[in-house]
C-alpha positions as CSV (number, residue, x, y, z in Angstrom):
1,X,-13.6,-48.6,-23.1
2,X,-14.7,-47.7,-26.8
3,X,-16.7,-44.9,-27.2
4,X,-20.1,-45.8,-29.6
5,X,-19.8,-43.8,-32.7
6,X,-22.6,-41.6,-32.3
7,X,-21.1,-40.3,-29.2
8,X,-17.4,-39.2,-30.7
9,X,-18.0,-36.6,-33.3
10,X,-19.9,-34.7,-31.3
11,X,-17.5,-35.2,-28.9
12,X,-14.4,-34.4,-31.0
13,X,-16.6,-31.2,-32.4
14,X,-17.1,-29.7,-28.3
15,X,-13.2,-30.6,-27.3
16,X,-12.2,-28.5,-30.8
17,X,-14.9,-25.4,-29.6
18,X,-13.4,-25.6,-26.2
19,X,-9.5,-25.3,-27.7
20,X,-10.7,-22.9,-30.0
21,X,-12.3,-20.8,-27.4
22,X,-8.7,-21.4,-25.2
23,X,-6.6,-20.0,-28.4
24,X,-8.8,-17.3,-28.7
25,X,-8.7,-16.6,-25.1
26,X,-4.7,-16.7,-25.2
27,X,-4.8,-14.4,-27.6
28,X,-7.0,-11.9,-26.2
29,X,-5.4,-11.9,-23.0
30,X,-2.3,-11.6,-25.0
31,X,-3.0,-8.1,-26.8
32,X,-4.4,-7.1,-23.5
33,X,-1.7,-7.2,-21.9
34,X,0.6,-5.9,-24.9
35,X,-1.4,-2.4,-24.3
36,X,-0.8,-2.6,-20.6
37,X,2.3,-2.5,-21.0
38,X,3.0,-0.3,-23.4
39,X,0.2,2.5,-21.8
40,X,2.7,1.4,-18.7
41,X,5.9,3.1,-20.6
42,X,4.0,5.6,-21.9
43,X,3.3,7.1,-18.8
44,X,6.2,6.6,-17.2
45,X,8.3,8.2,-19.3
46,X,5.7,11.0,-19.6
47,X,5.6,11.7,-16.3
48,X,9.3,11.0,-15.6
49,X,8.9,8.0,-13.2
50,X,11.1,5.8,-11.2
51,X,8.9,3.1,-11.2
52,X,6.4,1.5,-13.8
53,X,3.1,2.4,-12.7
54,X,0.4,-0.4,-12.9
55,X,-2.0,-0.2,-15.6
56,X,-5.5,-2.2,-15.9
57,X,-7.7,-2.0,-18.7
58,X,-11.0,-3.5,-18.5
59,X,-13.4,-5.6,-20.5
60,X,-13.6,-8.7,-21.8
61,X,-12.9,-10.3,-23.9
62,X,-10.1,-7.4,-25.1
63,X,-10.2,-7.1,-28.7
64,X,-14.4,-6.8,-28.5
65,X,-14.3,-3.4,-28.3
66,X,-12.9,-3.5,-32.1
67,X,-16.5,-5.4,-33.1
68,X,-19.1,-3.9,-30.4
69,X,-21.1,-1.3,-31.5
70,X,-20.4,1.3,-28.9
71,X,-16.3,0.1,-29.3
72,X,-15.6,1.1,-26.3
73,X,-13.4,-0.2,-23.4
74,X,-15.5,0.3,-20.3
75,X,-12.3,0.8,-17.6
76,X,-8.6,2.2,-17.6
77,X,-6.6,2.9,-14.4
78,X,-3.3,3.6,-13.7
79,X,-1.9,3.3,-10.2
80,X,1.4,5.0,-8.9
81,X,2.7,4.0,-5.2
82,X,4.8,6.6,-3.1
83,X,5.6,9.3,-5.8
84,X,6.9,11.9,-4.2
85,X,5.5,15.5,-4.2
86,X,6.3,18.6,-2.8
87,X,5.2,19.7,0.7
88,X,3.4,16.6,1.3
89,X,6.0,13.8,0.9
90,X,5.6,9.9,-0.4
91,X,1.6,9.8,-1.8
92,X,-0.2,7.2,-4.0
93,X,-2.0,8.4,-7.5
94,X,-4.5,7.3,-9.5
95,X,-6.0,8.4,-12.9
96,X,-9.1,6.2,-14.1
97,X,-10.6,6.5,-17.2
98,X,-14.4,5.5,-17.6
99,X,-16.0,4.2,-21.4
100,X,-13.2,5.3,-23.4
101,X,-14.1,4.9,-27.4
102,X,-11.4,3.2,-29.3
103,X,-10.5,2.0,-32.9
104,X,-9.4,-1.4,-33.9
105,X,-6.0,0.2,-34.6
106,X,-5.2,1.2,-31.1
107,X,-6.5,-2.2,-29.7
108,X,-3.4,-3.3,-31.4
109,X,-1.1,-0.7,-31.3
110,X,-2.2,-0.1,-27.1
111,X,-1.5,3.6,-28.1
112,X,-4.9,5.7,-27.1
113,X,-3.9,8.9,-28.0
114,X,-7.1,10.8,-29.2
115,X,-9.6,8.3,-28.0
116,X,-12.2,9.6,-26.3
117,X,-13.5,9.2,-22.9
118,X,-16.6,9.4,-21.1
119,X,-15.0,9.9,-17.5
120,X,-11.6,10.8,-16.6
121,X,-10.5,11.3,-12.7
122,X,-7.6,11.7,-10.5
123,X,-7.4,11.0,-7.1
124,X,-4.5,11.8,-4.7
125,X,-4.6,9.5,-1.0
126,X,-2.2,11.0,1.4
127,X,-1.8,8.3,4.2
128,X,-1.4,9.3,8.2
129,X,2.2,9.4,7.9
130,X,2.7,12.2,5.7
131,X,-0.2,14.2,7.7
132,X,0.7,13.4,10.3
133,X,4.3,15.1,9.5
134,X,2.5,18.1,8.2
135,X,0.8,18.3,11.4
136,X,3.5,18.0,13.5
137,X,2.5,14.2,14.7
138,X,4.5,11.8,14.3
139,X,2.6,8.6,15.3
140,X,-0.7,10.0,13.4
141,X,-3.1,7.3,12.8
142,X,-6.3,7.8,10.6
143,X,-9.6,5.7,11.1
144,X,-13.3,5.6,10.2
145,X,-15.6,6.7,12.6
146,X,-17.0,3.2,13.5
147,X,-21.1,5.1,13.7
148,X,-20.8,6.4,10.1
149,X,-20.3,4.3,6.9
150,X,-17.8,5.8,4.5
151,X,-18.8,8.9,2.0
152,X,-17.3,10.5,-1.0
153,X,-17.8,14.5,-2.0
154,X,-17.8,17.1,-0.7
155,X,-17.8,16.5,3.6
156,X,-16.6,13.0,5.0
157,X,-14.9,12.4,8.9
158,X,-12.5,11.1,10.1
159,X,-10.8,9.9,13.6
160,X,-7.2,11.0,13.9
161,X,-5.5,9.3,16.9
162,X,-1.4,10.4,17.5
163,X,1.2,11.7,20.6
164,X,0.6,15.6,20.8
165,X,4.1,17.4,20.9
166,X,4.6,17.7,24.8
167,X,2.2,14.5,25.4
168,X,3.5,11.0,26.8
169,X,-0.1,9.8,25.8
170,X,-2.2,9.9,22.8
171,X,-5.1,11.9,22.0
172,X,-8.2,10.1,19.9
173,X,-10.4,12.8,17.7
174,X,-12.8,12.7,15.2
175,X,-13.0,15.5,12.8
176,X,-14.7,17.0,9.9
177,X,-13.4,16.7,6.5
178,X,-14.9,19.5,4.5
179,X,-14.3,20.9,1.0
180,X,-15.4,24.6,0.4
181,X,-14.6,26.1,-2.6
182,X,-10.9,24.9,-3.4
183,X,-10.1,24.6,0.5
184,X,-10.0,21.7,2.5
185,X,-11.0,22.3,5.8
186,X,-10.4,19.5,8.9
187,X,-12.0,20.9,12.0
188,X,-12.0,18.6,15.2
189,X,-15.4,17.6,16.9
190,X,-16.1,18.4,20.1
191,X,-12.4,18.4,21.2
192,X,-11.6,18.5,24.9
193,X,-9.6,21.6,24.7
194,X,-7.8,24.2,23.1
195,X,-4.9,22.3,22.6
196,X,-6.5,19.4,20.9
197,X,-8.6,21.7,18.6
198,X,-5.7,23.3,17.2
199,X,-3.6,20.2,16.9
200,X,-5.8,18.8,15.0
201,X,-7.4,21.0,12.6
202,X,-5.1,21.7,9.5
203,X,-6.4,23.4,6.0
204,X,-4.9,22.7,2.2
205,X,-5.2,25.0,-0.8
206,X,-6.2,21.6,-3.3
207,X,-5.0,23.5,-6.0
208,X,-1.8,22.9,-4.9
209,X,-2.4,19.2,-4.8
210,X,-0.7,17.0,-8.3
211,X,-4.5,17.1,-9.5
212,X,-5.6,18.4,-12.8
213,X,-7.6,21.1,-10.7
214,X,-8.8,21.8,-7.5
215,X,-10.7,18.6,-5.9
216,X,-14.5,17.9,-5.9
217,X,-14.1,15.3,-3.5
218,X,-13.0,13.9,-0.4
219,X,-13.1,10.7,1.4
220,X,-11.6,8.1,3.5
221,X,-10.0,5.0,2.1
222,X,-7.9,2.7,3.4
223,X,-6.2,4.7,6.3
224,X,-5.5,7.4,4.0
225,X,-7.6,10.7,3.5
226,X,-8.4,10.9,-0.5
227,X,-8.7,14.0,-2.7
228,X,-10.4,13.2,-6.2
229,X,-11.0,15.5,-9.4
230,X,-13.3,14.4,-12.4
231,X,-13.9,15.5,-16.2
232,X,-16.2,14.5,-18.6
233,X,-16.3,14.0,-22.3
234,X,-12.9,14.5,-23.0
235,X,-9.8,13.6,-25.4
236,X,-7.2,11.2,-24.4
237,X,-3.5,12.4,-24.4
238,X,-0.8,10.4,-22.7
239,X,-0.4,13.5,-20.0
240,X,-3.6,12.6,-18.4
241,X,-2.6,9.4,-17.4
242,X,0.2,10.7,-15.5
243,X,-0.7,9.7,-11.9
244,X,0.4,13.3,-10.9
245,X,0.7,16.5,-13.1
246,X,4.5,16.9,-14.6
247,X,6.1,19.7,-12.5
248,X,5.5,23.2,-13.7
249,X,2.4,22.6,-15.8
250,X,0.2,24.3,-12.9
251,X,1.5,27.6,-10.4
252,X,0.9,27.1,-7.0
253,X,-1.8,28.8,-7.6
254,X,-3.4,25.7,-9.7
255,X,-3.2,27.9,-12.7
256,X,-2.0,26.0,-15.8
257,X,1.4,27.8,-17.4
């Protein structure tokens, strides 16, 4: 079948926009990636990882940030899986970084280093197995509360659900999760007994948690009880995206050195 003339040109001119707009997309995708990986190596060999962290950086296309006028790239995160830390065992980290300004150099390079950011948190989730071994249970198992939707700050709850020492059965609670001051706080509600009360209440200095400072938040996520710290309107260094803070930078006391 020939195609009447009148019909090809503007055909031939939309298949060229459409391969254009796939070259460009290539590319884009292309440099994106580039700076995922190398923000990837960066941090891990800042914070002296095993493993390569995952790294996502948002926006699209990529490289618009170099010609928008606000140049900014609205999302970073880096995600760490079972880094171990002190005290509390195998936990996973997060660092996410929120409107970060950039210039058209580091879109290239994928070396941030003195952009600056809007929003910058850290968030620490410490799943039911490594409570439950600071608490003494071994089968700990952490749920939502199926009568109250999921929250995030400062009070969220919880139901904990694990073999007492002594027990042949287990024992279902729900409990508080409170943060006052730089405590965390997990009381039981209305527990049956003594026994179950003080099972099941446990407390946590959050300075002493791999967070930039003591947490400003709590919630539950996925089965594990989350503890999340937030700045504002500061200056990228490569330490920041660390998923956890490089041993000895804070006392236990959550004082830097």
């Amino acid at each position: 079948m020939t195609i009447p003339a009148r019909f090809a040109r503007p055909l031939k001119v939309g298949a060229g926009i459409v391969a254009a707009a796939v070259v460009l997309g290539a590319i884009d995708t292309g440099f994106a990636m580039h700076a995922e990986h190398t923000l990837a190596q960066q941090v891990k060999s800042e914070a002296q990882l095993e493993n390569t962290p995952q790294v996502y950086i948002g926006g699209m296309p990529y490289l618009g940030a170099a010609v928008l006028p606000d140049h900014e790239i609205p999302l970073m995160e880096v995600n760490a899986l079972d880094i171990e830390v002190p005290r509390l065992g195998l936990v996973n980290a997060s660092t996410t970084l929120r409107d970060v300004q950039v210039t058209s150099e580091q879109l290239f390079s994928g070396i941030f280093t003195g952009a600056k950011v809007s929003t910058w948190s850290r968030a620490i989730s410490v799943d039911a197995v490594s409570l439950g071994r600071l608490m003494g249970i071994n089968d700990l198992q952490i749920a939502n509360p199926k009568n109250i939707s999921p929250t995030s700050g400062t009070s969220a709850e919880a139901v904990l659900e694990g073999t007492l020492p002594g027990d042949e059965e287990s024992t279902s609670v729900e409990v508080a999760l409170r943060l006052i001051d730089e405590k965390f706080i997990m009381t039981p509600v209305n527990p049956e007994n003594d026994k179950v009360a003080q099972a099941f209440s446990y407390s946590l200095d959050t300075r002493q948690l791999p967070l930039s400072a003591q947490a400003t938040a709590v919630r539950l996520q996925g089965g594990s009880i989350t503890f999340e710290t937030q700045h504002r309107n500061t200056t990228l260094e490569v330490s920041q995206l660390s998923p956890v803070e490089i041993d000895g930078r804070y006392d236990s006391e959550g004082r830097e050195n």
